[in-house]
C-alpha positions in Angstrom: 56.3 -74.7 -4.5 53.2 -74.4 -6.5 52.4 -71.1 -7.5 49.1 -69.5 -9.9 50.4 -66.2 -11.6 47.4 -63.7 -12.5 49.0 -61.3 -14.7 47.7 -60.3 -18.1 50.7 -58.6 -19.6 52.3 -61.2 -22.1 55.5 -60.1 -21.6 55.8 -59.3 -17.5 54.4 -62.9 -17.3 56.9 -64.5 -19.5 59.6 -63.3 -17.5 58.1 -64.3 -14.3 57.6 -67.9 -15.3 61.1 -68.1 -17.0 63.0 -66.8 -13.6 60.9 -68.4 -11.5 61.8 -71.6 -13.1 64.7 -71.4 -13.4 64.6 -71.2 -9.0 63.0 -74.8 -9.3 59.6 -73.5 -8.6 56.6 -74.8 -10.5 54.7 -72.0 -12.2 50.6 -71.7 -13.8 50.0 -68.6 -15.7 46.3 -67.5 -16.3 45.5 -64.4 -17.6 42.3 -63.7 -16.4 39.7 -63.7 -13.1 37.7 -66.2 -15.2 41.1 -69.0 -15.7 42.0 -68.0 -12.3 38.8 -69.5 -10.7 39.3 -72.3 -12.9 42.7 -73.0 -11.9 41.6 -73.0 -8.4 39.3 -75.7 -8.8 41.3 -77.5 -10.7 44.3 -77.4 -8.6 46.0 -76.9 -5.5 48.2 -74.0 -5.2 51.2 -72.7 -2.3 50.7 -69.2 -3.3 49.3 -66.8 -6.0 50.6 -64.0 -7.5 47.7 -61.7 -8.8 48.1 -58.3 -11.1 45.2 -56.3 -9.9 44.4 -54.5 -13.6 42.9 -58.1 -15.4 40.9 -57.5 -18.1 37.5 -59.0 -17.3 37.5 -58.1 -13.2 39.3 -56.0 -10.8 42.1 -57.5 -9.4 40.9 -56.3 -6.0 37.7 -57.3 -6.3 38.8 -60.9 -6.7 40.7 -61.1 -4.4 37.8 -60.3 -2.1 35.2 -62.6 -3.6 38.0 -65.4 -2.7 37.9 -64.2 0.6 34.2 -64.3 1.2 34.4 -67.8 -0.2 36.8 -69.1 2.8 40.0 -69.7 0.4 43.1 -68.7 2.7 46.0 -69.5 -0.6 48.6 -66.8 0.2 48.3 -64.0 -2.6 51.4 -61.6 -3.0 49.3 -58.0 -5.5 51.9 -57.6 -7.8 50.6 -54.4 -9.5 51.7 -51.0 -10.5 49.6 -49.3 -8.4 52.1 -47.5 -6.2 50.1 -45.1 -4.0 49.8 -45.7 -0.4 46.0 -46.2 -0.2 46.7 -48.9 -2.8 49.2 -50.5 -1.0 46.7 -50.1 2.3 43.6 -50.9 0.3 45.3 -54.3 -1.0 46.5 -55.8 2.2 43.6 -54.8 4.3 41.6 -56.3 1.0 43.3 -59.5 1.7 46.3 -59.2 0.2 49.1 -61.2 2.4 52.1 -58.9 0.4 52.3 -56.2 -2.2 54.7 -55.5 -4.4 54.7 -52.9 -6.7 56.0 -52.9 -10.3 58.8 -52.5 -11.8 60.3 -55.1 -9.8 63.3 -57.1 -9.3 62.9 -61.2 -9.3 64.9 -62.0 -6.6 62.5 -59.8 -4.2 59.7 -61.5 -5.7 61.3 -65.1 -4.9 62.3 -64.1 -1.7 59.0 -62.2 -0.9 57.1 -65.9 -2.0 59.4 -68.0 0.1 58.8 -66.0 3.3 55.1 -66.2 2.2 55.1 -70.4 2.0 57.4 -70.4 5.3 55.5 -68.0 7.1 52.3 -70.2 6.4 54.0 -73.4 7.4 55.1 -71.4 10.6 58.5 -71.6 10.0 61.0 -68.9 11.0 63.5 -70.6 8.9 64.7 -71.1 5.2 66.4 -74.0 5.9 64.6 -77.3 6.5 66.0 -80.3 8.3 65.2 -84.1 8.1 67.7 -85.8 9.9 70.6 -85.8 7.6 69.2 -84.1 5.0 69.4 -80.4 4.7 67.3 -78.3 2.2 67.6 -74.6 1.5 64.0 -73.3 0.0 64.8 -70.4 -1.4 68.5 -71.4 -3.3 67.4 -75.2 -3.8 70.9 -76.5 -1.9 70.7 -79.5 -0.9 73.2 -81.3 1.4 73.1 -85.2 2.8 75.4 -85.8 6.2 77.0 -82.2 4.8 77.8 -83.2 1.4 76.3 -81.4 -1.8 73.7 -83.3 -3.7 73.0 -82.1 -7.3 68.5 -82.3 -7.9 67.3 -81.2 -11.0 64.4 -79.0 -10.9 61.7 -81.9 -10.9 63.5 -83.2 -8.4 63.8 -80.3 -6.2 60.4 -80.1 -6.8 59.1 -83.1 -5.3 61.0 -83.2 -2.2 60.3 -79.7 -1.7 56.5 -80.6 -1.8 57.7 -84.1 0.3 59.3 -81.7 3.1 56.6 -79.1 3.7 54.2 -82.1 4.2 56.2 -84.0 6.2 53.5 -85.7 8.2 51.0 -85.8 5.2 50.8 -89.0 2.2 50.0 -87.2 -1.0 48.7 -88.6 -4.0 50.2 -89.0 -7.6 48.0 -86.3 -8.6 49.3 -84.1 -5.5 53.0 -84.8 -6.6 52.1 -84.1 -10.3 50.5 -80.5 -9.4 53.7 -79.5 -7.7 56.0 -80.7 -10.2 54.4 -80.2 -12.9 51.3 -78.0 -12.8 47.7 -78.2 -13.8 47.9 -78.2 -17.7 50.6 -80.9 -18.0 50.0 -84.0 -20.3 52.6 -86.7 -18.5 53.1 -89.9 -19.3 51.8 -92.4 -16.3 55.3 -93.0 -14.7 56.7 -89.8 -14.3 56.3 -89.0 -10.5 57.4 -92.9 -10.3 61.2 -91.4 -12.3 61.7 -89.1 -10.1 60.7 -90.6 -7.0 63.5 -93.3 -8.4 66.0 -90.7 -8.9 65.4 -89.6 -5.1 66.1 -92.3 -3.5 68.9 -92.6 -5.7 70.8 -89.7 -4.9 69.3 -89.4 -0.9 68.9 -92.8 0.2 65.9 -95.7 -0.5 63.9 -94.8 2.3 63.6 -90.7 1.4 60.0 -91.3 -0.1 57.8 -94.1 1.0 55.3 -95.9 -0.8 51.4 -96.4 1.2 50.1 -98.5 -1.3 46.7 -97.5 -2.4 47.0 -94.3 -1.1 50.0 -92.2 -2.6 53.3 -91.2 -1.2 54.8 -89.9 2.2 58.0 -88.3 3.1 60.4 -91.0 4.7 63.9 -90.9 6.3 66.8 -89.5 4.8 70.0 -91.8 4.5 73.7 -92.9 3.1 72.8 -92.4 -0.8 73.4 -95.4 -3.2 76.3 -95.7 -4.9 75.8 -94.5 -9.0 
């Protein structure tokens, strides 16, 4: 999971990317409406998380111009606005969740896992591919019913592999979910991990379209280490 965080307090931020990353999830952090647009373009993005106070442009406001401008990225107002008219305001704004702060991290993981699920239209966390078994929001994984250890790039890339299941996405797609937008990577990295994939789930987990990117492939007996 991709997600944009628009929060300008230093120090709420820090500890949203550090949790979140520790979940496997890849994280951007902007700190105004100004980055935030150019993150957009730059980008692709499963969700946002957007503070509404930002210091060069309401929140709110924002969140509406993106609206009128057709973008339908999920967007969870995480903002200390507590009263009910806020909370009303933001979702009929079009706010797709609100949580208010102080919060606790595991509601905001949970909260952006339901988000991505929901628009997937999935009514589960789980995901199935034959064999293969992948939790979303606790990053289990389990081949024929055996535990498979991912580290987080890993977990990563077949998490972005498994919610496009029908889709071939390109080294720069694969990049944005593993690693975000402002990553310098040396021109082989997707091609590591995509090795270490097959690896551990079987050679035919990721397919190659040659000239075109990558595709999600069947899940099988894993090669021996």
């Amino acid at each position: 999971m991709h997600i944009l965080l628009v929060e300008d307090d230093p120090l709420v931020a820090s500890g949203i990317v550090a949790g979140l990353k520790l979940h496997g999830l890849t994280i951007d952090h902007v700190n105004t409406a100004s980055l935030a647009d150019a993150a957009l373009a730059a980008s692709y993005f499963d969700v946002c998380v957007l503070d509404l106070g930002l210091p060069d442009e309401d929140g709110m406001k924002l969140l509406r111009r993106w609206r009128d401008q057709g973008r339908d990225l999920p967007v969870l107002i995480l903002t200390a606005r507590d009263a009910l008219n806020h909370r009303v305001e933001g979702l009929l704004g079009g706010g797709d969740d609100y949580l208010v702060k102080p919060f606790d991290l595991d509601e905001l993981q949970a909260r952006l896992h339901v988000l991505t699920r929901r628009v997937a239209g999935r009514s589960k966390d789980c995901l199935d591919h034959g064999e293969l078994t992948f939790c979303a929001s606790t990053g289990e994984v389990r081949l024929a019913g055996t535990p498979v250890a991912l580290a987080r790039r890993e977990l990563a890339l077949l998490r972005a592999l498994l919610q496009n299941p029908e889709a071939i996405l390109s080294a720069e797609q694969l990049c944005d979910s593993v690693y975000g937008y402002e990553q310098n990577l040396e021109s082989n990295a997707i091609n590591v991990h995509i090795h270490h994939l097959r690896r551990k789930l079987g050679n035919h987990i990721v397919e190659t379209v040659r000239g075109l990117g990558y595709r999600l492939g069947s899940a099988g007996k894993a090669e021996a280490p």
